[in-house]
Backbone as JSON, one array per atom type, in Angstrom:
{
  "sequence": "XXXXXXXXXXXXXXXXXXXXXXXXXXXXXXXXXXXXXXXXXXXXXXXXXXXXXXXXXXXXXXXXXXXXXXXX",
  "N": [[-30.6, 244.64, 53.89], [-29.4, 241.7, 55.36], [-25.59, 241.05, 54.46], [-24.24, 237.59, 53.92], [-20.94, 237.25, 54.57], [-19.38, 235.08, 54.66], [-20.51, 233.1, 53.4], [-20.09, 230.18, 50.77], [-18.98, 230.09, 47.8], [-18.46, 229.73, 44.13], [-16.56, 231.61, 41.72], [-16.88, 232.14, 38.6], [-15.76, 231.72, 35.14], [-17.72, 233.16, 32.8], [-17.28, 233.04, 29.73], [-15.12, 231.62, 29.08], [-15.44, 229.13, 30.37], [-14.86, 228.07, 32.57], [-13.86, 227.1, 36.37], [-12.64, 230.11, 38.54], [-12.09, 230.09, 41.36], [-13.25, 228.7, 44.23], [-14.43, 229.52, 47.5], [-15.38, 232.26, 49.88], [-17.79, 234.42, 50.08], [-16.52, 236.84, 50.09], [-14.1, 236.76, 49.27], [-14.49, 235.75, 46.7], [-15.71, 238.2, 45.62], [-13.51, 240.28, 45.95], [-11.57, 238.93, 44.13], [-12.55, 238.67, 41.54], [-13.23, 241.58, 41.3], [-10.58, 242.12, 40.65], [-9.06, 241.34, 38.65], [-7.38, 239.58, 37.28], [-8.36, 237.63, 35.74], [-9.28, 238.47, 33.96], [-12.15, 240.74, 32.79], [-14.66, 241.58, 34.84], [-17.26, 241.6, 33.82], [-17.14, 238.98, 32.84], [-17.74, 237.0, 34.38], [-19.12, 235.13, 36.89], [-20.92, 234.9, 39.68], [-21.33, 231.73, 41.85], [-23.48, 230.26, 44.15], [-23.63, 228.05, 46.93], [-26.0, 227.16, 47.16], [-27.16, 227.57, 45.18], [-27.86, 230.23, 44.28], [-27.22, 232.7, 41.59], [-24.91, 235.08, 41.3], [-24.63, 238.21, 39.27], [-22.71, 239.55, 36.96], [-23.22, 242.41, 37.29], [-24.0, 242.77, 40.18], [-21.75, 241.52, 41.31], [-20.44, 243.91, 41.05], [-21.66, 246.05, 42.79], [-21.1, 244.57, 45.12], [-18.8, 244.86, 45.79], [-18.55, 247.2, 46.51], [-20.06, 247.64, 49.14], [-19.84, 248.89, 52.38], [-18.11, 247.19, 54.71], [-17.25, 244.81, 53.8], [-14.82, 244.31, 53.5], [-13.11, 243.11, 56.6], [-10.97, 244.7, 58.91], [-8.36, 243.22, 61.01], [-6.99, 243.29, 63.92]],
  "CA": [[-30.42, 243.21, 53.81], [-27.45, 241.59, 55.54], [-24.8, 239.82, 53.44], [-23.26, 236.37, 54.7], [-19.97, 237.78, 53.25], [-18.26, 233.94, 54.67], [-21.08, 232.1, 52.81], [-19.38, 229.5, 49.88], [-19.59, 229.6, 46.36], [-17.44, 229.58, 43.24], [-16.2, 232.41, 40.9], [-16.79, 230.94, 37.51], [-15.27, 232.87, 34.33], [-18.71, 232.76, 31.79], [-17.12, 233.12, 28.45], [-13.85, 230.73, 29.3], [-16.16, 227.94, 31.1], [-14.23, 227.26, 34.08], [-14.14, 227.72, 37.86], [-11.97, 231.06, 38.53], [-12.13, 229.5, 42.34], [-14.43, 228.21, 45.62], [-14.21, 230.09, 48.54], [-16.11, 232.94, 50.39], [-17.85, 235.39, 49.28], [-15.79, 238.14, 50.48], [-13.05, 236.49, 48.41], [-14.53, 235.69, 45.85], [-15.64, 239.38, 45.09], [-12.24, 240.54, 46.08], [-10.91, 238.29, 43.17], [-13.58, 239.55, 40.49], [-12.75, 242.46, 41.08], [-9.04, 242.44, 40.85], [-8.99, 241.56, 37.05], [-6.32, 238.94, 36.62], [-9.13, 236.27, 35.21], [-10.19, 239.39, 32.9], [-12.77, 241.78, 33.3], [-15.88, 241.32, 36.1], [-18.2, 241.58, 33.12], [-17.49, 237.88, 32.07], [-17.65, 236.26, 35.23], [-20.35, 235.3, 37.65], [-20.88, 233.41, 41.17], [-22.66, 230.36, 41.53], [-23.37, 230.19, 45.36], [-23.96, 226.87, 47.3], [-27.54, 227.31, 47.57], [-28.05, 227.53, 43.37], [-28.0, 231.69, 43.58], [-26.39, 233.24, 40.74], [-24.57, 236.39, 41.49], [-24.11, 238.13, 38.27], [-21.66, 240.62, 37.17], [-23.2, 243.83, 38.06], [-23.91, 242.46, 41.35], [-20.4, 241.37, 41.8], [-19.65, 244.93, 40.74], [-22.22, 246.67, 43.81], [-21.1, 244.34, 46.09], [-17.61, 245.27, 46.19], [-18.4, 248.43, 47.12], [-20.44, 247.73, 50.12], [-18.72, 248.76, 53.52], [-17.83, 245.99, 55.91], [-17.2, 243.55, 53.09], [-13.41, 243.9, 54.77], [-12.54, 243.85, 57.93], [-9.52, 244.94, 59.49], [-7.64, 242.31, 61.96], [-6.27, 244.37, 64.79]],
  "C": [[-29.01, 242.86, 54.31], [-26.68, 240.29, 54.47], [-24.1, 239.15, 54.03], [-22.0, 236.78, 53.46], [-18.89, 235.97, 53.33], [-19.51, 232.53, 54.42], [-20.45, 230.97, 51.74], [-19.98, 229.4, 48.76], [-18.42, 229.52, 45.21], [-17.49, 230.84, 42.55], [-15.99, 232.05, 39.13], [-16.95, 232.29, 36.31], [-16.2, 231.96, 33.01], [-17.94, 232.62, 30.16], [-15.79, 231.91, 28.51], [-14.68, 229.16, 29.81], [-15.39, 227.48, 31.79], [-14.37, 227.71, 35.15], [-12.89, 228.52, 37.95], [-11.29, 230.18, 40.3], [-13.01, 229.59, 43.33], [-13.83, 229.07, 46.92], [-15.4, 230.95, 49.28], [-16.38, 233.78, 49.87], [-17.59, 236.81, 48.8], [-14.24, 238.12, 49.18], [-13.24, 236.25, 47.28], [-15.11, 237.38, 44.77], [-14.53, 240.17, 44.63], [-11.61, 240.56, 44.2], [-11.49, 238.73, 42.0], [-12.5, 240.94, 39.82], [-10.98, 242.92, 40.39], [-8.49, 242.35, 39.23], [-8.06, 240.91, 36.44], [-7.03, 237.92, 36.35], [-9.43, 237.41, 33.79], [-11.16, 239.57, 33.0], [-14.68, 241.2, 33.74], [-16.89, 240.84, 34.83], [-18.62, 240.18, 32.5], [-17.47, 237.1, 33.17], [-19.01, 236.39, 36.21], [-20.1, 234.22, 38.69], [-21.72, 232.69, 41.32], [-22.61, 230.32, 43.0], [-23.75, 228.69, 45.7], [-24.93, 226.49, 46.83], [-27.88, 227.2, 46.05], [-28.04, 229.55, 42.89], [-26.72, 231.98, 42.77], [-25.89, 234.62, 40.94], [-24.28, 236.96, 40.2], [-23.4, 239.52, 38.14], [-21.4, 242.1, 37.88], [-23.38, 243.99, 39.72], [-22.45, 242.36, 42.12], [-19.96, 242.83, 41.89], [-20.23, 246.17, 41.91], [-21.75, 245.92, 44.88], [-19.91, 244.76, 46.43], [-17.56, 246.37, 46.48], [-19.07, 248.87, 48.4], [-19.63, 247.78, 51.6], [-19.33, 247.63, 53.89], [-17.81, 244.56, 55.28], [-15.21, 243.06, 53.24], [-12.93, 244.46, 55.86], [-11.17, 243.6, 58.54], [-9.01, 243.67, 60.98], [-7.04, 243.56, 62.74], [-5.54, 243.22, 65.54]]
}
């Protein structure tokens, strides 16, 4: 399956109820991951479209190659 990694959605921290932030979905994994909202497990993506990405997803997608690519 291919992933629109510069699709738009939000990063939204479930147990806090707010938006973490809107962007792409390359970035918004990124950010998940990175752990300064606190830990992947309470957060989930709400995509344009209505899909819900949810944590463990967030947590396979960041490990898919070609979710960054190098600028030369």
């Amino acid at each position: 399956m291919e992933i629109d990694w510069n699709s738009v959605g939000t990063l939204k921290h479930t147990a806090g109820g707010y938006d973490v932030r809107t962007g792409a979905l390359r970035i918004l994994v990124t950010a998940a991951m990175q752990g300064h909202e606190g830990d992947v497990s309470r957060m989930h993506v709400e995509m344009e479209d209505g899909t819900i990405i949810a944590p463990e997803e967030i947590r396979r997608l960041a490990l898919v190659p070609g979710r960054i690519r190098w600028q030369d």
